[in-house]
N, C-alpha and C positions, 0 to 999 in steps of 0.2 A: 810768655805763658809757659809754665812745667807743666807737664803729665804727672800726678803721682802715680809710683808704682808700690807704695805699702812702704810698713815699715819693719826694719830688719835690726837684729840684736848679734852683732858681730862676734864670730866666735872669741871666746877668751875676755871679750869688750864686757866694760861696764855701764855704756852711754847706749842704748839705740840708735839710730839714724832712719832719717824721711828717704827712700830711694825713687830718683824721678826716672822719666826713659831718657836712655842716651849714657847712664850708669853715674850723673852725681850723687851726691848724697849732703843731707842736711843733719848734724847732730842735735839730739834734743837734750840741750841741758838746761837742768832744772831753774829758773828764774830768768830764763832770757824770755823777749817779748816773741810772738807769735802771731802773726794773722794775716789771712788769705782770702782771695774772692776768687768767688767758682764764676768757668767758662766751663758750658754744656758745647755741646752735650754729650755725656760719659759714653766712653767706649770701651768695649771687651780689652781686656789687657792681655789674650794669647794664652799661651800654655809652656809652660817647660823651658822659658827662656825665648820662644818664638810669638813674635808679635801675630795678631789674628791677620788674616787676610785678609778679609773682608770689613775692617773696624766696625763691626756691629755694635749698634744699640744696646745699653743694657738700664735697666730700670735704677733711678737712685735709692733705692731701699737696701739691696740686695749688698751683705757682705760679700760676696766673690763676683767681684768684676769681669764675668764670663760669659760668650754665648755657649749655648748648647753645645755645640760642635767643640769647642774649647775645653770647655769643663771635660766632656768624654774624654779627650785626647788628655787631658790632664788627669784624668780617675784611671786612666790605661797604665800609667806608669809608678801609679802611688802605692809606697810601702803599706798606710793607711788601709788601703782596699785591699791586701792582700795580692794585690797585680805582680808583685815580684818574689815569689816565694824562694827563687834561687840567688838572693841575692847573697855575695858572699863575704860581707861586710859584719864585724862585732857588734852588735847588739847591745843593747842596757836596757833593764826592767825600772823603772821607780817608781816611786810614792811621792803625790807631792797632795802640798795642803796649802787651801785659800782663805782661811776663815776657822771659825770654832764649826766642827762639825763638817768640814767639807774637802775629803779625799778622793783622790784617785790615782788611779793605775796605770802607768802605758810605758809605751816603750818607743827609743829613740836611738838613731845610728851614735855609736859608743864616739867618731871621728868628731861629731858633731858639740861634743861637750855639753853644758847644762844649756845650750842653744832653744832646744824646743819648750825648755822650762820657763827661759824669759820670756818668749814667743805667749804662753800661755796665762804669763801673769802670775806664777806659782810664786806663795810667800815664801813658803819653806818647802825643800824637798830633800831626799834622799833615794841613792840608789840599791835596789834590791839584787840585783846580778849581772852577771853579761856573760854572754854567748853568739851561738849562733843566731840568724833570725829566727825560724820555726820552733825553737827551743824558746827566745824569747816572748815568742806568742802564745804558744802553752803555755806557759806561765802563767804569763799578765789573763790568759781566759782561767786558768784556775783558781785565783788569786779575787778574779772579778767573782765566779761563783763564790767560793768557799768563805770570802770574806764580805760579803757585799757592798764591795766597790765599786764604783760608776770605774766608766773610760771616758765621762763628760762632765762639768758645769759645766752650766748657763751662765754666761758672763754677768747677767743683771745679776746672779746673786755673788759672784763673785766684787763686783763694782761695789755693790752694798756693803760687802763685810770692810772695805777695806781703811774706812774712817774710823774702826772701831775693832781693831786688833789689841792682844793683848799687849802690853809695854815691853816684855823683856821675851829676849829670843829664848829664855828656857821652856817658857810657858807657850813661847807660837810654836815652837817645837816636842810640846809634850804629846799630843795627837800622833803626831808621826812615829815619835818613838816606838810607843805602843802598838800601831797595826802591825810595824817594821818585825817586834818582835815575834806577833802572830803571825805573819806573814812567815819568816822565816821558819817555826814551829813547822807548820804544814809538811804532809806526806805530799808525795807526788808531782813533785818539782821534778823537769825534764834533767836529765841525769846530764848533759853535756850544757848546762848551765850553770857557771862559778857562783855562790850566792857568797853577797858582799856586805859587811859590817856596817851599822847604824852611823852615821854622819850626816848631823842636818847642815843645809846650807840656808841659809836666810836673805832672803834677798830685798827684806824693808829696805836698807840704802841704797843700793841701785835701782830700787824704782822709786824713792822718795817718800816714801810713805810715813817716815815719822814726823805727828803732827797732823797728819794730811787735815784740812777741815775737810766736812761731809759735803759731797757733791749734792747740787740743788739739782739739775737736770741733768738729761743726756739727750745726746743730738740723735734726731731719729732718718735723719738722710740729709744730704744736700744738691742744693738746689742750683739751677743754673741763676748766677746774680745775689744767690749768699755770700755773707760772707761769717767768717770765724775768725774771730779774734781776742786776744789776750795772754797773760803772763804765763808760763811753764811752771805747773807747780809739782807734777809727778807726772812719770810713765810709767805704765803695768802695761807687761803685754802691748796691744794694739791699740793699749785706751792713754791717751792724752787727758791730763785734769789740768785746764786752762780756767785761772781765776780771772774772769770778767769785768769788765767796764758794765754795772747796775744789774747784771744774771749772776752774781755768785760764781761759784764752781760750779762750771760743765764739763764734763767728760766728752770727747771725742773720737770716735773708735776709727781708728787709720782705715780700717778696712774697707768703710763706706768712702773714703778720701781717692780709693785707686780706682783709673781711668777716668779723672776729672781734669780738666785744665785749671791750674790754679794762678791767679798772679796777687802781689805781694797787696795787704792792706793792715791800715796802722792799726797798731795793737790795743788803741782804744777804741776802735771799733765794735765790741759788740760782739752777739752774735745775732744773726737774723734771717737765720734756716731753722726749720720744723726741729723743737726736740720734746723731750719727753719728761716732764717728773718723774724723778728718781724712786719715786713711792712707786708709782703705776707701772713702772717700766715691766715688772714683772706679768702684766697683765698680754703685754704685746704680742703674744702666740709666737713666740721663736723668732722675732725681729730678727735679735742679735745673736 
């Protein structure tokens, strides 16, 4: 039996990898076979690289594999939260875009490369500046006001758009140009923040997406005695799109996978853990 511990998009890398505890790792390349059966019952996976001490219980629904005690000590040291404001590390502002219609804003340590962009499944994105951190935060807050950008999708809409993007990377990239420019435009950019030239980066091939057929379901937690299986046919982000034995395309979001014990089952297996139609998913109140 593995632990999964999530999955990670290696700096500079174009493959993702599954990370189990003990630090292997499994690459996911697109067309290999795939499939797992859950051993419960899921435990908190720790904080910060520290395994929990007490391996608490945590509920199969929940994206972050955390107890309480865990999550604090993890939200204690997160750039996210604002918990490190002296951090003294480069900065990057960007724009990234999932779909017709769906941008946003944030910012990501410069050392890190287009890391947190894989991480989040972004088709296209580009960088707006780099700086300090507190200069990168001004920013991306006046960038959010002024321009009315989120600093979030909702994965279900992001999962939706992604059978049905535009064909050429001029057109997935014409959105971004555009705010890129307004963005730029704006008065009141922190003065000790570099603002940086329009460069989309497109990332349909490294997650597979051209062609993708449309996802029929999504997996809405697992179960001890599930199991998931089938062919690799795209990764975005944390979402696996496994073409099935008699379900179609399922989506499988890693993050419900960490702190489960998983051991190997054939890849025409199935799957036969609770999921969700792809239609409805958006009804789920913040599942995902």
């Amino acid at each position: 039996m593995w632990r999964c511990a999530g999955v990670r998009w290696p700096a500079g890398g174009r493959v993702a990898v599954l990370e189990w505890e003990g630090g292997r790792v499994s690459p996911l390349v697109a067309g290999r076979d795939l499939g797992f059966r859950v051993e419960g019952p899921r435990r908190c996976t720790g904080a910060r690289g520290n395994p929990c001490p007490l391996g608490v219980k945590v509920p199969g629904r929940v994206t972050q594999a955390r107890c309480p005690e865990c999550a604090r000590l993890d939200r204690a040291h997160s750039v996210a939260a604002d918990a490190v404001p002296d951090d003294p590390r480069t900065y990057r502002v960007y724009l990234a875009w999932f779909g017709p219609g769906m941008l946003k804003v944030g910012i990501t340590a410069e050392e890190r490369g287009p890391a947190r962009l894989l991480e989040q499944g972004a088709v296209v994105f580009t960088w707006l500046g780099r700086g300090p951190l507190m200069a990168a935060r001004r920013t991306e807050e006046l960038l959010r006001a002024a321009l009315g950008v989120p600093d979030r999708i909702p994965y279900a809409r992001k999962r939706a758009a992604r059978a049905a993007l535009p064909d050429s990377a001029q057109e997935r990239a014409a959105e971004a140009a555009a705010l890129h420019a307004r963005a730029l435009a704006l008065p009141g950019w922190a003065e000790s923040l570099e603002r940086l030239d329009f460069e989309a980066v497109d990332n349909v091939g490294v997650f597979g997406l051209e062609g993708l057929p449309a996802a029929t379901a999504v997996v809405r937690e697992l179960v001890d005695g599930g199991v998931v299986a089938g062919r690799l046919v795209a990764a975005a982000g944390p979402d696996l799109h496994l073409s099935t034995a008699g379900d179609g395309v399922v989506v499988v979001d890693t993050r419900l996978m960490t702190g489960w014990g998983l051991v190997g089952a054939d890849a025409v297996a199935g799957v036969s853990v609770p999921t969700t139609d792809v239609r409805d998913e958006g009804s789920q109140g913040g599942l995902f």
